[in-house]
VMD Tcl script that draws the C-alpha trace (Angstrom):
set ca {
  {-33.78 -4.37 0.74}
  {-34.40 -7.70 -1.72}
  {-34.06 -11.18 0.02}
  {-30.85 -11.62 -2.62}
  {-29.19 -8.47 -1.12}
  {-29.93 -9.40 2.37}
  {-28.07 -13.09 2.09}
  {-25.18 -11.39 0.28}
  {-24.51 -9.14 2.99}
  {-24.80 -11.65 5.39}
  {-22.88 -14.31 3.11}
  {-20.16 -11.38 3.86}
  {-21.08 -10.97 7.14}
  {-20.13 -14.63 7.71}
  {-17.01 -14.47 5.64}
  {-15.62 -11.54 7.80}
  {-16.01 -13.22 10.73}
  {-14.16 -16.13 9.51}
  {-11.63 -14.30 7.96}
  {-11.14 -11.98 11.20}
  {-9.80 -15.14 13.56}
  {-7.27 -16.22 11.41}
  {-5.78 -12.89 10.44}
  {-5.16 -12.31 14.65}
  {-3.88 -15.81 14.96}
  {-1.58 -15.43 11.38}
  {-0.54 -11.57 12.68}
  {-0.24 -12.59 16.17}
  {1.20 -16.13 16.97}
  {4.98 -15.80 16.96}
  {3.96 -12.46 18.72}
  {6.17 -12.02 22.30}
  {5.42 -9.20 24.94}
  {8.67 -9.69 27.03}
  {10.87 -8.69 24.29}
  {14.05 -6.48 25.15}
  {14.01 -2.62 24.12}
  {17.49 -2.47 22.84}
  {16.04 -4.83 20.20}
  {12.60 -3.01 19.98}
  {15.10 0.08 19.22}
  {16.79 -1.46 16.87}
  {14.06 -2.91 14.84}
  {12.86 0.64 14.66}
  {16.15 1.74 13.13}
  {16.20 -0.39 10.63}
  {13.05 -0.25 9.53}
  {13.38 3.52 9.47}
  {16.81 2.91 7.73}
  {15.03 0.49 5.35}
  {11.87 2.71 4.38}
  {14.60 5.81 3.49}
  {16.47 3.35 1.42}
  {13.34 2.15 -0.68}
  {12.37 5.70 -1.13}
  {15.53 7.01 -1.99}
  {16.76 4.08 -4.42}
  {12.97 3.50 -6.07}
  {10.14 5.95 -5.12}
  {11.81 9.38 -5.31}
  {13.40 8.93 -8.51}
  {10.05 6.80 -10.27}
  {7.85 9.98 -8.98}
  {10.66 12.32 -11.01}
  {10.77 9.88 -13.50}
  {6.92 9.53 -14.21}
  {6.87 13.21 -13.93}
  {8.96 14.03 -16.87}
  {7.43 11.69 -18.62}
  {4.30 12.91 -17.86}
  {5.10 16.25 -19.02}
  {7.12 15.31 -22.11}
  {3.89 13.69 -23.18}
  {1.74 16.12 -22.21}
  {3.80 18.97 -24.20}
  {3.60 16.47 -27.77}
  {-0.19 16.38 -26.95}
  {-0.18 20.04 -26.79}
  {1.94 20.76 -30.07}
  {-0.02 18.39 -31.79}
  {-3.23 19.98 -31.06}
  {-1.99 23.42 -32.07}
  {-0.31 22.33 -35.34}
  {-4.23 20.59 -35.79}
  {-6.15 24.31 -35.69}
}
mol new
graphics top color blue
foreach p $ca { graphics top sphere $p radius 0.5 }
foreach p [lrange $ca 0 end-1] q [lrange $ca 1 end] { graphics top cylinder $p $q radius 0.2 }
display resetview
């Protein structure tokens, strides 16, 4: 391994272990383990609630969406090169 190699994966090395500390503290500071489970539940539910929302409102229809027009533009492609032979 070159000398330049070596200090760049250290260089990263360092930067990892910088980065690593303040992503716990960010993630984990308002963090608080004596929390009731009728509100643990109900986070749950409405996160649940909130996932089937996005996927039924933007996801499901963008994947039909980008599938027709995936196909309609993949059948002119196809015309086009038979009308070329």
């Amino acid at each position: 391994m070159s000398p330049g190699a070596r200090r760049r994966r250290l260089a990263l090395y360092v930067v990892l272990a910088l980065v690593l500390p303040a992503c716990l503290w960010v993630g984990w500071r308002d963090h608080d383990p004596w929390i009731d489970q009728a509100l643990v539940r109900q986070r749950i539910r409405e996160w649940i609630r909130g996932s089937l929302q996005l996927l039924v409102q933007y996801a499901i229809p963008g994947g039909i969406a980008l599938f027709f027009i995936r196909r309609a533009c993949g059948a002119g492609r196809r015309r086009h090169r038979l009308q070329d032979r």
